[in-house]
N, C-alpha and C positions, 0 to 999 in steps of 0.2 A: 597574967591571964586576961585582962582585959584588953592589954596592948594586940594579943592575936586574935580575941574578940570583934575588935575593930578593923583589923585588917583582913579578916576573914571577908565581912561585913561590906566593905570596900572590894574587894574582889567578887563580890557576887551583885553589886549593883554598876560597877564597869565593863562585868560580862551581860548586863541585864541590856545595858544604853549601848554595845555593838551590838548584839543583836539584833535591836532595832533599827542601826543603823543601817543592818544589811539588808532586812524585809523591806522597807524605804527606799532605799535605790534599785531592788530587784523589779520593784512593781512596776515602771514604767514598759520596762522590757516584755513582760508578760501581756500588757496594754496593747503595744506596737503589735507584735507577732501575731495576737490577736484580729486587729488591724487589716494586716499584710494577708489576711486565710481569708477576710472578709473579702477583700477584692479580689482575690484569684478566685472564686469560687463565682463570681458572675459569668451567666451562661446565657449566650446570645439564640434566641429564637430562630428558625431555617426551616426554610421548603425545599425541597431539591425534586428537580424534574429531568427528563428527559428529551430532548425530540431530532427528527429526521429529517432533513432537506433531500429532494430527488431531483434529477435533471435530466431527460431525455434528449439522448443526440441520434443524430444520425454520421457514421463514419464518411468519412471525406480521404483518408487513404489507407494506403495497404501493402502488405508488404508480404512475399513470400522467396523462397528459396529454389534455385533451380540446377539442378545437377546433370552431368553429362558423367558416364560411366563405360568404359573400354575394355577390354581384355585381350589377351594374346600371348603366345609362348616367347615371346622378346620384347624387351620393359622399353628400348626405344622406340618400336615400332607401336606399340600399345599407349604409349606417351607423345607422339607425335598423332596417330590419331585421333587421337583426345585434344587435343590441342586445337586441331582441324573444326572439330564439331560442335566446341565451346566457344571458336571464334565465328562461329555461323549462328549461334544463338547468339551471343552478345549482338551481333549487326541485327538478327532481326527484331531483338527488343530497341535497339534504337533505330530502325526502319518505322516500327511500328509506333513511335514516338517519347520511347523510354530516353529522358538524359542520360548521358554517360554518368554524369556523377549521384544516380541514382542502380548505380549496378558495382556492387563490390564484392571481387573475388572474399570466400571467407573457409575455402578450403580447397587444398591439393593435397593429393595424398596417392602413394605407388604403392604395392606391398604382394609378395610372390603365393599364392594360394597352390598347396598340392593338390592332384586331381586322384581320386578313387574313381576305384571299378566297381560291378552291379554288387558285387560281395562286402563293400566298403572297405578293401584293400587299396594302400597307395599306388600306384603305379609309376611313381616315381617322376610324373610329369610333372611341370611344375606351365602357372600359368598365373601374370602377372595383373591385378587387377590397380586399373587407374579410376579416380576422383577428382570430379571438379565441382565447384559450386562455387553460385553466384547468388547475393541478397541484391533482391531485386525492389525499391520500392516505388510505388504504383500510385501517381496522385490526379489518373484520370478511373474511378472505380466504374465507369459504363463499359471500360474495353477491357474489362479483366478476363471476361471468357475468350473473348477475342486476341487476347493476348496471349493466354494459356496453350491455346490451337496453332499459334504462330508459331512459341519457342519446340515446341510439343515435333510441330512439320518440321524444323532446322534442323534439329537431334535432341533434343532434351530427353532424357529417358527417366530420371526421379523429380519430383516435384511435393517439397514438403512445407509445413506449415504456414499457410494461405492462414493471414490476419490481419487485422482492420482496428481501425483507432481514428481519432481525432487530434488530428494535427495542433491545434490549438483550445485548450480546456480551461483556461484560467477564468474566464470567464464564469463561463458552466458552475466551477468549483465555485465561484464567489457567489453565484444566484442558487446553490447548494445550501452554501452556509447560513445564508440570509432565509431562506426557505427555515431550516434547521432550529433559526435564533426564534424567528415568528412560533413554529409549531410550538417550541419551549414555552415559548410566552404566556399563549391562549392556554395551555396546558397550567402555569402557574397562577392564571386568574383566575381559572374554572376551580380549583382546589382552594384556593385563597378564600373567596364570595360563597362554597360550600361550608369549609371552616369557620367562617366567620371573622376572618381576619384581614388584613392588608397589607399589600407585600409593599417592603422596604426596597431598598439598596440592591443591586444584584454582587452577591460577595466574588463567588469565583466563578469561570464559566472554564471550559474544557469542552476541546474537539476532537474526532475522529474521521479517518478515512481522511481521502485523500483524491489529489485531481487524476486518477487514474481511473477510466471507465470503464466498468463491465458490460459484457454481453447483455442484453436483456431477452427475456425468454420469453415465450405466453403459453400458455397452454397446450397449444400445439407446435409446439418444438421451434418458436423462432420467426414465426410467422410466415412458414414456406418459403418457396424457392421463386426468384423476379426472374423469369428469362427474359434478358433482353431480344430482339429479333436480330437472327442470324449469326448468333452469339452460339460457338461450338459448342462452349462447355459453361453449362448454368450454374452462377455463381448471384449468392445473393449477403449481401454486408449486411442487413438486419437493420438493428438498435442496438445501442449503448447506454448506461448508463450512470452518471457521477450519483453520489450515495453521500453523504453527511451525518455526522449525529456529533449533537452537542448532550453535554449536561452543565446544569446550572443552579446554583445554590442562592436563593435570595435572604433577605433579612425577613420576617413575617413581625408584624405589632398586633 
C-alpha cells in the first residue's frame, strides 16, 4: 500500500517539474513574437502633393495629306490619268520648295463603283474610281497657304488633315517637369509651415504626361486666323502645349 503511495506520489511531482519545464521555454517565444508586432507596426509620417509644369511652344512644322482622285469607265485610262495629275502635284510641291524626301506616297487604291439612275436603279454602268495620296510634310509654316493654292492649281482635288507639332520637344518636356517638381514643392512647404511640421526626405515622386504637345486654345477659339499677305488660303498653326504633373510623397517630423 505504501509502495503505490509512493509512486503515485512520484508521478504527480515528475508531472508537476515537465510542466514547468514547458511554460519556461515557451515564454521566450511569446517575448519575440511580441517583439516582431512591435516593429511592424511603426508607421512613417507623409504629405503627398500634387503639381503641374506647362510649356508654351509655338509649332515649327507641319504636316498634311494631299490627294488626287480620277474616274472613268476604263481602269487604265482612269489610272494613267491619275498618274498624270499626281506627278504635276508632286513637281509643284518641290518647285515650291517641298524635299522629295518629305513627300510619301501613303495610298493608291482602284475599285469599280456602279452608277444608278434618278430612281436609284443600277444601270448597269460601271465606273472606275482611282486614289492617290501623298503625306506631305511642311518645315517652312509661312508658305502653307501658298502652298495649298499651288498643289490645289496642279490637280489636287482632296486635301485632309493639315497639322502642326514641334519637331523638337525634349527640351520643352524637361522645363515641364522641372516647372512640375517646383509647383510640388511650394505646394508641400505651404502645407508643412500651416501644419506645423517639417518635411523630411522626399519618399516617392511620380509622373505624367508626356513630350507630346497639345493645341492650346483661349477663349476665342485659338487665337484667330494670321493671314499671311498673298497667301490663298489662311492658315494659322496657333500654340501648343507640353503639360506635366507630378505627385510626390515626403517624410513630415
Amino acid at each position: 500500500m505504501n509502495k503505490r503511495i509512493f509512486i503515485f506520489m512520484g508521478l504527480v511531482i515528475l508531472s508537476a517539474m515537465l510542466a514547468a519545464c514547458g511554460v519556461a521555454s515557451g515564454a521566450p517565444e511569446i517575448n519575440t513574437a511580441l517583439a516582431a508586432s512591435d516593429d511592424g507596426n511603426s508607421v512613417t509620417r507623409s504629405l503627398s502633393v500634387s503639381g503641374t509644369g506647362q510649356v508654351t511652344l509655338t509649332p515649327d512644322i507641319g504636316y498634311m495629306t494631299i490627294g488626287v482622285q480620277t474616274e472613268g469607265p476604263d481602269a487604265s485610262e482612269a489610272v494613267a490619268e491619275n498618274n498624270t495629275k499626281t506627278q504635276k502635284v508632286i513637281q509643284a510641291l518641290e518647285d515650291a520648295g517641298v524635299e522629295s524626301k518629305d513627300i510619301k506616297t501613303t495610298n493608291f487604291s482602284i475599285y469599280p463603283q456602279q452608277k444608278y439612275d434618278d430612281r436609284g436603279n443600277p444601270t448597269g454602268e460601271i465606273t472606275y474610281i482611282v486614289n492617290n495620296s501623298v503625306f506631305v510634310t511642311m518645315r517652312d509654316l509661312n508658305v502653307v497657304g501658298d502652298l495649298l493654292n499651288v498643289v490645289i492649281e496642279s490637280g489636287a482635288n482632296t486635301i485632309q488633315g493639315i497639322q502642326f507639332d514641334v519637331e523638337d520637344k525634349n527640351a520643352a518636356f524637361a522645363e515641364a517637369q522641372e516647372k512640375a517638381v517646383a509647383n510640388a514643392q511650394a505646394q508641400a512647404e505651404n502645407l508643412a509651415e500651416a501644419a506645423g511640421v517639417s518635411l523630411g526626405r522626399v519618399i516617392t515622386i511620380n509622373t505624367f504626361g508626356g513630350p507630346i504637345p497639345t493645341p492650346k486654345y483661349d477663349g476665342m477659339g485659338g487665337g484667330g486666323l494670321a493671314v499671311s499677305e498673298g497667301a490663298s488660303v489662311p492658315i494659322s498653326p496657333g500654340e501648343m502645349m507640353v503639360s506635366v504633373e507630378v505627385s510626390m510623397i515626403y517624410e513630415i517630423e
